[in-house]
C-alpha angles and dihedrals in degrees: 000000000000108000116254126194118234115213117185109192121200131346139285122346096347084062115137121200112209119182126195130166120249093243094044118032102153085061109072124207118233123232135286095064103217109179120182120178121265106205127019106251114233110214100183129032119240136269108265105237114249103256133166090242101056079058094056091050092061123096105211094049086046083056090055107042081059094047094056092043095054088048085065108021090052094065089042091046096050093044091063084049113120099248090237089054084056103041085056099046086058101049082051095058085044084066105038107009125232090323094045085046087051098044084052095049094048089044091050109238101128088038097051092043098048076043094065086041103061089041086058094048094051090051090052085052107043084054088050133217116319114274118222104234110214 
């Protein structure tokens, strides 16, 4: 309903009503004051639509979607490991456990040793096997 200001002039039965609306107040209203509504109230908000993105923006369901890819991205990850990375990881998680393998693996000394190997094995390569010299 718009608003409408209510002026009551005088006492008794000399009393005079004179309505006017807020916006407008040197413009009176004439009786009888007939007010209708002018927008539908909503009391309660409504219900947010189900959408994908409103799943991605959730962290538990974040938490999740990594947790299912690692469960298949880890086996694939350590069969395309070199077999003497993984031979040392797992001599590294012989001395410290997990967290003894992970520190090793954050500080780079797996990475640095399979490193050198690797280095060792593309210069042996790039010379070639050995030729017989007759």
């Amino acid at each position: 309903m718009p608003p409408v200001r209510v002026d009551v002039i005088g006492a008794g039965r000399s009393a005079r009503v004179r309505y006017a609306r807020v916006d407008q107040p040197t413009n009176p209203l004439r009786p009888p004051l007939v007010l209708g509504p002018v927008a539908r109230v909503a009391y309660a908000d409504p219900k947010p639509e189900f959408t994908l993105r409103s799943i991605l923006r959730n962290p538990m369901y974040l938490g999740l979607g990594f947790m299912l890819v690692m469960a298949f991205a880890m086996p694939k990850l350590m069969d395309s490991m070199d077999p003497e990375e993984m031979k040392a990881l797992q001599e590294q998680m012989a001395k410290g456990g997990t967290m003894g393998a992970l520190s090793g693996l954050l500080s780079g000394e797996v990475a640095a040793a399979s490193d050198e190997k690797r280095a060792l094995r593309s210069e042996a390569s790039v010379a070639g096997p050995a030729r017989k010299v007759d």
